[in-house]
N, C-alpha and C positions, 0 to 999 in steps of 0.2 A: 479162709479155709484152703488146704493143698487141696490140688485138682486131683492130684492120684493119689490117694492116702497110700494102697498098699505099696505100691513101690518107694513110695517116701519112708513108711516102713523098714522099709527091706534094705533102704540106703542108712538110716540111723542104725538099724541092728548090724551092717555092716562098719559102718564108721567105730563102733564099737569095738568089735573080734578084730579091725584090720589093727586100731589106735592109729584111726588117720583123722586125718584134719581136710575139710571141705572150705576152699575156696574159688569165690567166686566176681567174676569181671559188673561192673553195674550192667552191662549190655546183656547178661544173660537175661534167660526165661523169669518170671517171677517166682515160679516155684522151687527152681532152684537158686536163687536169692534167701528162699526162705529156711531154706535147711542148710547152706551155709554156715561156718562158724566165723567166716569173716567176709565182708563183702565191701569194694574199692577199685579205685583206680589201680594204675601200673605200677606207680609209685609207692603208693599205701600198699597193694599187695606183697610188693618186692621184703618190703619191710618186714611184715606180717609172716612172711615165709622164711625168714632169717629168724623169727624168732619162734616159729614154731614148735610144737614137742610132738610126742609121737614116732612113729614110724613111716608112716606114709600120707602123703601130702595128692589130695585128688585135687588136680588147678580146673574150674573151670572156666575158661575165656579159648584163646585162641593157645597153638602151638608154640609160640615165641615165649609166653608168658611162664609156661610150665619149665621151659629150658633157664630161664631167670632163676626160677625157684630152686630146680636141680643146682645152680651154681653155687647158690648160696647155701645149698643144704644134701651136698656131695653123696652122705652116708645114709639118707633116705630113700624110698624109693616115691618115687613120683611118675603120677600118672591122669591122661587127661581122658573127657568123654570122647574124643573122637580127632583122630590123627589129622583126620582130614582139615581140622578149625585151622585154615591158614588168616595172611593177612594181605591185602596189597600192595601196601609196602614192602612187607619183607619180600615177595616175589617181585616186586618193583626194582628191587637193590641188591642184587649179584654178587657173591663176593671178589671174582675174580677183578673187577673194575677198580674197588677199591682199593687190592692191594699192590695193582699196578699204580695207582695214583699214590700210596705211600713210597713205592720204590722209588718213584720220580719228582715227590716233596716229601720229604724227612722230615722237614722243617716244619712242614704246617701241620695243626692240632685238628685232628680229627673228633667230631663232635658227632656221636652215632644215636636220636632217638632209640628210644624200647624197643619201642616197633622194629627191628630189624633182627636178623638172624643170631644164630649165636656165632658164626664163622665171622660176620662182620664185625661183632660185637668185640671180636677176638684181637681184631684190627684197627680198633680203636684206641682213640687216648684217655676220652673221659663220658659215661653217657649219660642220657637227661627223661626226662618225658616231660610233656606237656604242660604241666606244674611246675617244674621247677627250670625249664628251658631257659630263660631268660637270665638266672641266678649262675647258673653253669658257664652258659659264654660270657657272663659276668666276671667269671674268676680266671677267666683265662688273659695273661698281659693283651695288649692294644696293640704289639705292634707284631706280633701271630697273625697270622692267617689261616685265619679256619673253614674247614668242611664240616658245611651241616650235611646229614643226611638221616631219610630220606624223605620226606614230608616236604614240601615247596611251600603250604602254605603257611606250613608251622615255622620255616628257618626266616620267609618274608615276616611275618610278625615279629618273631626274635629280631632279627635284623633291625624293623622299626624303632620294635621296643627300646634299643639297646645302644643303637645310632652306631653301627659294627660296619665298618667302609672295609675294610678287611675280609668279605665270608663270602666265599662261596655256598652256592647249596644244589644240593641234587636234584632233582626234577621228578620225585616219587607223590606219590596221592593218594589220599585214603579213598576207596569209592563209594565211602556213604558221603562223606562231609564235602568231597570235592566237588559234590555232584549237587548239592544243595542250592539250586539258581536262585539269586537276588530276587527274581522278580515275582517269586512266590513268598519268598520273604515280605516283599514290598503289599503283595496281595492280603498277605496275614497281621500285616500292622494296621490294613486299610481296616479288615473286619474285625481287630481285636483293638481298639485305640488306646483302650487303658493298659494294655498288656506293657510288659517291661521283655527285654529281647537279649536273649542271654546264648553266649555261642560259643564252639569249642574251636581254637586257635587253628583246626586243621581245615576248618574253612573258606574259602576263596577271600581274595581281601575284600570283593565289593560286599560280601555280607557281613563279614567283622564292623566296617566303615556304617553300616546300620544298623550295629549291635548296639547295648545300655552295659552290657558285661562281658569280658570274653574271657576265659579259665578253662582248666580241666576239667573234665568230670565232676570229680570231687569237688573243685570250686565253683562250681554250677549249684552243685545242690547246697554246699554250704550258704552259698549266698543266695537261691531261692528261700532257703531255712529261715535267716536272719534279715531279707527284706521286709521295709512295710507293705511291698507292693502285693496285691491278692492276684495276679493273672502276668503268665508270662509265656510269649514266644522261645519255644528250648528248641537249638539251633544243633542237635547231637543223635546220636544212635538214641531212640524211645524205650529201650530193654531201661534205660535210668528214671522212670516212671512211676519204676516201683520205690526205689531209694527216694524220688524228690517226695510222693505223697505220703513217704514215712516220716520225714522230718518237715513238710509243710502241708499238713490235714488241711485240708478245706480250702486251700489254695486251687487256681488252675493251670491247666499246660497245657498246651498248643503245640502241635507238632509239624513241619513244613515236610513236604513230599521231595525224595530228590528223583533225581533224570534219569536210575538204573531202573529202580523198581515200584517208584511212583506210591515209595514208605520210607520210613527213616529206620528202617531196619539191617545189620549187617549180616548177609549170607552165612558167612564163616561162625559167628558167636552163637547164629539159631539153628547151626548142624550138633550142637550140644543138646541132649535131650535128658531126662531123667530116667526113662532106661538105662540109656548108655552111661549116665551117672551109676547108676546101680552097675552095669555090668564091667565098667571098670574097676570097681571095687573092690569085686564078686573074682574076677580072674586076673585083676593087676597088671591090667592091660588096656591100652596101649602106653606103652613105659616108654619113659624119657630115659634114655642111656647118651652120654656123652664122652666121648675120651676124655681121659684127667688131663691129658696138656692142654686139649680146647679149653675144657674148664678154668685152668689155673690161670692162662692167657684173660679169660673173659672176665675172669673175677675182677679183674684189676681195673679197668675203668668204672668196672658196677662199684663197687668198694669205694670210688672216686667221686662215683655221683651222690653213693648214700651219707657220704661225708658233708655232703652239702645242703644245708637246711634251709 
C-alpha cells in the first residue's frame, strides 16, 4: 500500500499532463520506488534516460545523477526533488585538481566514476560506475597510466581486481559505505551464521576481504534473486530493501550500522520526499540547466562508458 495515496495521486495525475518519466535511485524511499517507471542503479538509469520518451524526465537520487540524464537527453527538461541531494564524492573531488593534473599528465587516462560532477566529468576520458569499473580500466592499454577517481575503495578493488600496477587513485569516500566498520560486520556473521554476506565495492577492503559477493547494487539484488541461500548480510545503503524483497519474497536481510549515523542510510537520497516529488512536477523545478559546451565535453566519456558492456 502507498503511505500517501493522495500525493502519490497528485504525482501520477502529474506524470501525465507534464509526459514525464519518473525515475528512480534503489536508495530512494519505498514509496517513491513504487510509482516510479523505472528503478536501478547509475548505470541502468543512465541507460534508461537515453532511452526515454516524453518530455520531462523527474531523476530521483542525488544531483550528479539528473546532470547524467540532462546529457544524454539535452532537448528535455529535467528535474530532481531536491537540489540539495548532493554526494560525497562529488564534494570530495574539485574540479580545479583535476584539471591541473591533466595539464601536467596528457598522457595519462583519466577514469572518472558517476559519482562525480559534471565539470569533472567534462575532464575526463572514459567514465565507469560500479558495475562496470573493472571492464572499463579493462579496455584501457597496460602501459597508460591511469587516474581513478573518486572513490578509494572502489579504485583499490578495481586495482585488485584487474592487477593495474599503473593507477593512481584519489582519495574520495562515500559516507555510508566507508563508514561501515568490519567489526560490526564480524558481529552480524556471529548472529546470523547461515546468512551469505554481500557488499558494494565502495566499502573499505577489510569488509569486502569478509564479503561472499561484492557488486553493485544491481548486482546485489540480482544475485540475492538468483541465490539458493535464504538470509543475507547486505553490506549497502538499506533504501535497496525494497527492490531485494521484490525479487527475493521470503528471503532475509540484514543490515550493518555504519560510524556517521549508527544506520545504513544516505542523508543526501532521504532529502528526496514525495511532496517535493509532486512539487517538482507541479512547477518544474528545481531544473537541471547545463551549458551545451559542458554538456558536449561530458557526453564523450559517458558515450565511452555506455559503449561498454
Amino acid at each position: 500500500m502507498l503511505a500517501t495515496s493522495t500525493v502519490a495521486e497528485e504525482i501520477l495525475d502529474l506524470k501525465r499532463d507534464r509526459r514525464a518519466i519518473l525515475l528512480a535511485h534503489h536508495y530512494q524511499e519505498a514509496e517513491i520506488q513504487e510509482l516510479a517507471d523505472y528503478v536501478g542503479d547509475s548505470l541502468e538509469l543512465a541507460r534508461k534516460a537515453r532511452e526515454a520518451e516524453g518530455d520531462v524526465i523527474a531523476f530521483c537520487g542525488v544531483w550528479f545523477m539528473a546532470e547524467t540524464a540532462k546529457v544524454l537527453n539535452p532537448s528535455r527538461i529535467v528535474v530532481v526533488p531536491d537540489k540539495d541531494a548532493s554526494c560525497s564524492l562529488v564534494e570530495g573531488c574539485p574540479v580545479e585538481p583535476i584539471r591541473e593534473y591533466r595539464r601536467r599528465n596528457p598522457e595519462h587516462v583519466i577514469v572518472s566514476y558517476i559519482n562525480t560532477s559534471i565539470e569533472v566529468k567534462a575532464e575526463s576520458d572514459i567514465l565507469c560506475t560500479s558495475r562496470n569499473a573493472v571492464q572499463v580500466v579493462n579496455s584501457i592499454p597496460e602501459e597508460k597510466t591511469v587516474l581513478f577517481l573518486p572513490d578509494r575503495n572502489l579504485g583499490a578493488y578495481v586495482q585488485q581486481q584487474t592487477g593495474r600496477k599503473n593507477m593512481k587513485i584519489w582519495q574520495g569516500s562515500c559516507i555510508v559505505h566507508n563508514t561501515f566498520p568490519v567489526r560490526r560486520l564480524l558481529d552480524a556473521k556471529a548472529a546470523y551464521p547461515d546468512a551469505v554476506v554481500v557488499s558494494h565495492p565502495e566499502c573499505p577492503a577489510d569488509v569486502l576481504r569478509n564479503s561472499d559477493f561484492i557488486g553493485s547494487t544491481s548486482a546485489i539484488i540480482d544475485y540475492c534473486g538468483s541465490s539458493p541461500a535464504r538470509e543475507f548480510i547486505v553490506m549497502t545503503e538499506s533504501g535497496v530493501n525494497f527492490s531485494l524483497e521484490r525479487v527475493a519474497p521470503g528471503k532475509k536481510f540484514h543490515y550493518v550500522a555504519n560510524e556517521n549515523c549508527n544506520c545504513s542510510e544516505c542523508p543526501f537520497m532521504r532529502l528526496n520526499t514525495m511532496e517535493k516529488v509532486r512539487d517538482c512536477l507541479l512547477h518544474l523545478e528545481p531544473r537541471v540547466e547545463i551549458p551545451g559546451d559542458l554538456m558536449a565535453r561530458a557526453l564523450v566519456p559517458l558515450e565511452r562508458m555506455l559503449a561498454i558492456r
